[in-house]
C-alpha positions in Angstrom: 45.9 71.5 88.8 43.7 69.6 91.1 42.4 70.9 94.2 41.9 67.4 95.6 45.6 66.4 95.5 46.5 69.6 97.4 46.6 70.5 101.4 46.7 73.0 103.5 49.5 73.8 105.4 49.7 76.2 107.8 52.9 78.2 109.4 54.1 80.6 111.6 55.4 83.7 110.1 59.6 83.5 109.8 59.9 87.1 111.1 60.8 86.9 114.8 59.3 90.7 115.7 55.4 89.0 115.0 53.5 86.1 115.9 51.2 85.9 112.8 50.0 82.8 110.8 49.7 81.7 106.8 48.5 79.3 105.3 49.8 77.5 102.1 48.6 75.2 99.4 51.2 72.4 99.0 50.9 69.3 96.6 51.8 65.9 97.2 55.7 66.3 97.5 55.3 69.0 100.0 56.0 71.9 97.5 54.0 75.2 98.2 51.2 75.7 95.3 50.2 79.3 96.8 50.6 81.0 100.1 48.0 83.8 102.0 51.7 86.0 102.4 53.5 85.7 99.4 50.4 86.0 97.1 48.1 88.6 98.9 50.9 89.4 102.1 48.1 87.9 104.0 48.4 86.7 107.6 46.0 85.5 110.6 46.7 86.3 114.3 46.1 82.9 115.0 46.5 79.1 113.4 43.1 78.3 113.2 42.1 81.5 111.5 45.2 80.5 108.9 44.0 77.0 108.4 39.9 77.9 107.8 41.0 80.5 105.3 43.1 78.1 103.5 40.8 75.9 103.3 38.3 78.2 102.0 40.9 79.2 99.0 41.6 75.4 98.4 38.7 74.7 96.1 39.1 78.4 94.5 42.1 77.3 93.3 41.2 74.9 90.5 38.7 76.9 89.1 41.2 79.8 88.4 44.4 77.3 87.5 45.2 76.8 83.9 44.0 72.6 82.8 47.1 70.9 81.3 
């Protein structure tokens, strides 16, 4: 996979009871790659703490994804 393709995306949590933020990897059809709460249940108390983290996994990501 490569990094450089993906974005970060970040969102607010879908439970109602919190106000927390993820972030997600998604590639250039807008499908989610990876995301900080359904990988590592991850969340930020606030959207710009969601989007620097994100963007600190991005270029993690294609030195741990399989070349194909």
């Amino acid at each position: 996979m490569d990094s450089r393709r993906l974005r970060v995306r970040v969102c607010l949590l879908r439970d109602p009871s919190v106000c927390l933020w993820c972030w997600e990897l998604v590639d250039p059809q807008g499908a989610a790659v990876e995301s900080s709460w359904d990988h590592a249940w991850t969340a930020y108390s606030s959207r710009e703490q969601a989007q620097e983290a994100g963007l600190r996994r991005l270029p993690e990501v294609s030195c741990v994804a399989p070349r194909g």
